[in-house]
Structures are given as structure tokens and as C-alpha cells.
N, C-alpha and C positions, 0 to 999 in steps of 0.2 A: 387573448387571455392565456397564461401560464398557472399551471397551478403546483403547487412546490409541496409537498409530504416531507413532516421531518425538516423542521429547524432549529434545530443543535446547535452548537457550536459552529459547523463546516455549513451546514444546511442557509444557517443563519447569514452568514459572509454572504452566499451566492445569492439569497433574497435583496439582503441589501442593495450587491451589485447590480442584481436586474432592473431594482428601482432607480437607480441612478442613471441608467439607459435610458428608463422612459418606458420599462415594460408594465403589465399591470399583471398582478399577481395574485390571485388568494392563497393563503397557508394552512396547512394544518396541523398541527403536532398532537400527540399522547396527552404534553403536558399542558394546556392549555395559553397558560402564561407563559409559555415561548413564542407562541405563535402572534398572540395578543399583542407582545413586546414589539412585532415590526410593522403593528399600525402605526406606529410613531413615526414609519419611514414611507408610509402610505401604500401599505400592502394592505389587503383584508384579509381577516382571520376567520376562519370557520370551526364549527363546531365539530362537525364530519367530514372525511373524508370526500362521502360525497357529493357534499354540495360545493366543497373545493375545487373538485375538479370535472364540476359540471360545466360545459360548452369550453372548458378550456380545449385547447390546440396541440398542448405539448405537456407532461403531468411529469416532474423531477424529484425523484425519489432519494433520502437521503436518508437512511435508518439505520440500524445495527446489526442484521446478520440476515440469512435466506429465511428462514420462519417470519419474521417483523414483515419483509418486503412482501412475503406471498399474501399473509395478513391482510398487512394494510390495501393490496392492491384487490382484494377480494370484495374488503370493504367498498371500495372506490368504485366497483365494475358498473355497479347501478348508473352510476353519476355522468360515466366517460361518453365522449363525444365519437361517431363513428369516427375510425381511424384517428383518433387522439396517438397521437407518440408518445410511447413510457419509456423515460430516460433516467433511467437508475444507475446514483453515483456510490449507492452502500459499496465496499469490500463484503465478496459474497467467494461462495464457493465455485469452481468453474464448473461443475455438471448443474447446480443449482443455476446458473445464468441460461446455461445452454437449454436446459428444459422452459425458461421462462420464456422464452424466442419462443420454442417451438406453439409453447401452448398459447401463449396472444396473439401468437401469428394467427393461429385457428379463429380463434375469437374478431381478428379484425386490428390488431393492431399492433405495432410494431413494437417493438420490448426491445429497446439499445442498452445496454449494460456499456456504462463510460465512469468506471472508474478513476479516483484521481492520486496523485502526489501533492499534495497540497493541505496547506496549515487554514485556517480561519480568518486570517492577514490575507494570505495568497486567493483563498475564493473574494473577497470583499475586493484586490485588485486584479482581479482579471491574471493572475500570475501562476506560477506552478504549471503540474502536469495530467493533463488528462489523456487516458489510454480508452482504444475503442476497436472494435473488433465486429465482422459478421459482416452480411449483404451487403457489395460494393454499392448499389443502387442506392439503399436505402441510407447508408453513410452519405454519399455524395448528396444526399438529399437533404440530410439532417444537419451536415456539418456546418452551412453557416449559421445556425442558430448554437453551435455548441461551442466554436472559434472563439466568440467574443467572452467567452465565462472563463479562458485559460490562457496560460501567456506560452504555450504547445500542446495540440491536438496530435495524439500519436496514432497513425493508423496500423493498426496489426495483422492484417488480411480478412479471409474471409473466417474461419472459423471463431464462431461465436464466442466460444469460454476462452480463447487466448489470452482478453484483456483482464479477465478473473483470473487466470494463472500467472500473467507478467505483474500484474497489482502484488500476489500473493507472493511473488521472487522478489519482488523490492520492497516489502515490509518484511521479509524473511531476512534480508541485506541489512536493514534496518535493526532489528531488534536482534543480528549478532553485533553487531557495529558496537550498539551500542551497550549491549550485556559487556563487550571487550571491553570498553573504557572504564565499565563499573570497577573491571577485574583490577585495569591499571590503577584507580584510587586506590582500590583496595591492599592489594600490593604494598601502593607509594604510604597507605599508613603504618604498616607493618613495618615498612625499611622508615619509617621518622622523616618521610619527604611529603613537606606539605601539600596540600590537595594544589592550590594555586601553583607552586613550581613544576608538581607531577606534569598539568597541563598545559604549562609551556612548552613542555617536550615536543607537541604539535607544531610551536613556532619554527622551530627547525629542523623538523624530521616530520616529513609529510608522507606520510608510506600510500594514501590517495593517488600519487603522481604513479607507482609503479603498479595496479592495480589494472590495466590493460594487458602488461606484458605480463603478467603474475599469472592472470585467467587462459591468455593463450598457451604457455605454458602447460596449463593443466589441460584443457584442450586438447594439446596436440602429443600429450603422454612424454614428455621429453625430462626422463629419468634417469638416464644412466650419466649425464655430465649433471653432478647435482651444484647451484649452488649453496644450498644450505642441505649439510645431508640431514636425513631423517635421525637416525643417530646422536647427533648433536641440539638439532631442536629437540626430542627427547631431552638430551642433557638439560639444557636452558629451559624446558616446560619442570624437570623436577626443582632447578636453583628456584622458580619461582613459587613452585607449590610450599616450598623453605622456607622462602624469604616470607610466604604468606601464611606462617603456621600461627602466630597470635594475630591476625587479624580477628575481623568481630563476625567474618562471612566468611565462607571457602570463595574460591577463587571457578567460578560454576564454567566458564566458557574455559580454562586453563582445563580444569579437569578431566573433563570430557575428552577434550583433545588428546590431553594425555594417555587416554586407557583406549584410542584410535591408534598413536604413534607405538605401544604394545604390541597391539594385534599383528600390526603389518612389520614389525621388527623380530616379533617372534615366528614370524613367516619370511626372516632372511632379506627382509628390503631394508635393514640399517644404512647402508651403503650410497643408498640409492635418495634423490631428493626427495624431500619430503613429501610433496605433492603426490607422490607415488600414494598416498592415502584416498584420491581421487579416483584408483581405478576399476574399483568397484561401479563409479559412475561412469565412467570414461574411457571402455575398456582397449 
């Protein structure tokens, strides 16, 4: 028996999926008619917590932030089977994962924080990215039962909140990605270039492909052959912040950058490639 916290949207896909496997599942959510909704696929719904994840084997956590998880699982304590596995898929904070280890460890049970990359489509196929981190032992124990929920199990060593911080670098990659493209609509309304042609530009200009070599770069501090000088992207972040003066938004990811390209110009790196903005990190 599996017992699943929290089906949401993402929550909801991986119930699915386990049914389709052949597992047997109880669920529980906040709202109740989410939970209720995957009787239809012959999961049982409960009312609490913990009668969810009473006798179950392995209890999967899917909820909204460290306060909800610690929550719910406080709720749940009554209910849990010795040595039950708690396998929490929330985006959580890394010291908040890393204390949950410690403190269920105490209690008897194993606390895995396995964060994913993954849409509502991707949990229901078995697809996307699950990241996992902490006791070699207890991974090599756990992971065939977490292999068939993703279509890549990433092991990230021993330290526990790694897979909280590598989660939290790729929705950080994520949500400038995508703040960037708002910029370029925005922009392409300002210069009279339709939303549809703006995003053509992707058909044949994939800036993805250089995106390896772009990171080593900054890595390995290699500033003084610049190909794009600072200087000049300065120049091109003002033509844009221009081009972008009657839009109906500022231009929020352009901006920013812009008053970083400033700082490290008025401290004599014009010259020097851009990436030189990195070496505060990277020194």
C-alpha cells in the first residue's frame, strides 16, 4: 500500500500513474474533491491524513512549500507504519529538507526529498526529471520504487538538501528563461513585429545550442578576449530599453541587467567581455 498527500495537479498525474502499474493507493488532499476525483481511477480517498497513510510502506508527499510538508506530515505521524518511507516531491527549501532527514531519521523513518522537473503530462507518463540526494544506502534501497515514476532518476550524492538546491537552480533557469521571452514580446510590440513572427526568431536562432560553452566561459573567468564586449552589450541593452519606451510593461529582465552592465563599467571592465559581470561569483 502507497499512500500519496497532496493531489494537485502534479500529485494527481503520479496517482494516476501508480494505478496504472497496479499499485494500491489511498490519497489525501486539503481539498477534498481532489482527492475523491481519483476514486474514478481506483485509488481510495480519505479524509485524514492519517488514515491515508496508515499501514502504508512508502507515504509521497506533494504540497506547496516547507510549512504545508511539515504540517501535513505532523498530521500523518499518528497513522505511519514503523519505518514507513517519506518521499517528498514539494520544491522545498534546502535547510528545510535537510532538517526533515534529520528529524524523521530520529523518529524511525526515512525522509527522501526527490524533487522533480516535471509537468502533470510527465508525472501521468512516467517522463521528466526526478532529482535525489542524501544516504547512499537508503537511495540504493529506495530507488527502484522511484525509477518507474520518471523517465531520469538523478543521483546527486550524499548531502541531503543538494536536490533542494539543484530543484531551486533550475526553476531559477527557468523563470529568467522565461521572464526573457516576455521581454522579447514586449519589445517585438513596441517595434510593430507581431508576437507570432517575434517567435519565429527561435526557428532559426537557437541561442540553447551555445549555452555549454557560454557557462564555461563564465567558469573559467575568460575576459580579456571578449567576444561580445561589455561596452557594447551595454550599448544593445540601451537600443532595447528605446525600442521598448511605449510598450505597455518595462522590459524587467533587460533592466536589471542593464544597471549590473553600469556597475562593472563604471569600475573600468567596458573593455572586457561581458560575462566579466560573473565575477563577483566566480572570482
Amino acid at each position: 500500500m502507497i499512500a500519496f498527500l497532496g493531489t494537485g495537479l502534479l500529485g494527481s498525474g503520479f496517482v494516476r500513474a501508480m494505478r496504472r502499474r497496479g499499485e494500491a493507493v489511498r490519497v489525501w488532499n486539503r481539498s477534498p474533491g481532489k482527492a475523491r476525483a481519483l476514486e474514478a481511477d481506483g485509488a481510495v480517498a480519505c479524509a485524514d491524513p492519517v488514515d491515508a497513510v496508515r499501514g502504508a510502506e512508502r507515504v509521497h508527499l506533494c504540497l506547496s512549500d516547507d510549512a504545508s510538508v511539515d504540517a501535513v506530515l505532523e498530521r500523518a505521524w499518528p497513522g505511519l507504519a514503523q519505518g514507513a518511507a517519506l518521499v517528498d516531491h514539494t520544491t522545498t527549501s534546502p535547510g528545510g529538507a535537510a532538517a526533515r532527514v534529520a528529524r524523521w531519521s530520529a523518529r524511525g523513518h526515512h525522509y527522501q526529498h526527490a524533487p522533480v522537473f516535471m509537468g502533470p503530462q510527465q508525472a501521468l507518463e512516467a517522463a521528466g526529471v526526478m532529482l535525489v540526494s542524501g544516504d547512499p544506502a537508503r537511495l540504493a534501497a529506495l530507488a527502484p520504487a522511484l525509477r518507474p515514476m520518471t523517465g531520469k532518476l538523478v543521483e546527486l550524492g550524499p548531502d541531503p538538501a543538494r536536490a533542494a538546491g539543484m530543484k531551486l537552480l533550475g526553476n531559477l533557469f527557468l523563470i529568467s528563461v522565461t521572464a526573457g521571452m516576455i521581454d522579447l514580446l514586449t519589445l517585438a510590440r513596441s517595434l510593430g513585429i507581431p508576437s507570432a513572427d517575434a517567435a519565429g526568431l527561435l526557428d532559426f536562432f537557437n541561442p540553447g545550442t551555445s549555452l555549454p560553452a557560454r557557462m564555461q566561459r563564465i567558469l573559467t573567468c575568460d575576459h580579456q578576449k571578449p567576444s561580445w564586449e561589455l561596452a557594447m552589450a551595454r550599448k544593445d541593452a540601451r537600443l532595447m530599453l528605446e525600442g521598448a519606451a511605449g510598450a505597455p510593461r518595462p522590459l524587467t529582465v533587460v533592466s536589471a541587467v542593464a544597471g549590473e552592465f553600469d556597475r562593472w563599467i563604471a569600475d573600468g571592465a567596458g573593455h572586457l567581455d561581458w560575462t566579466v559581470i560573473a565575477r563577483d561569483v566566480i572570482p
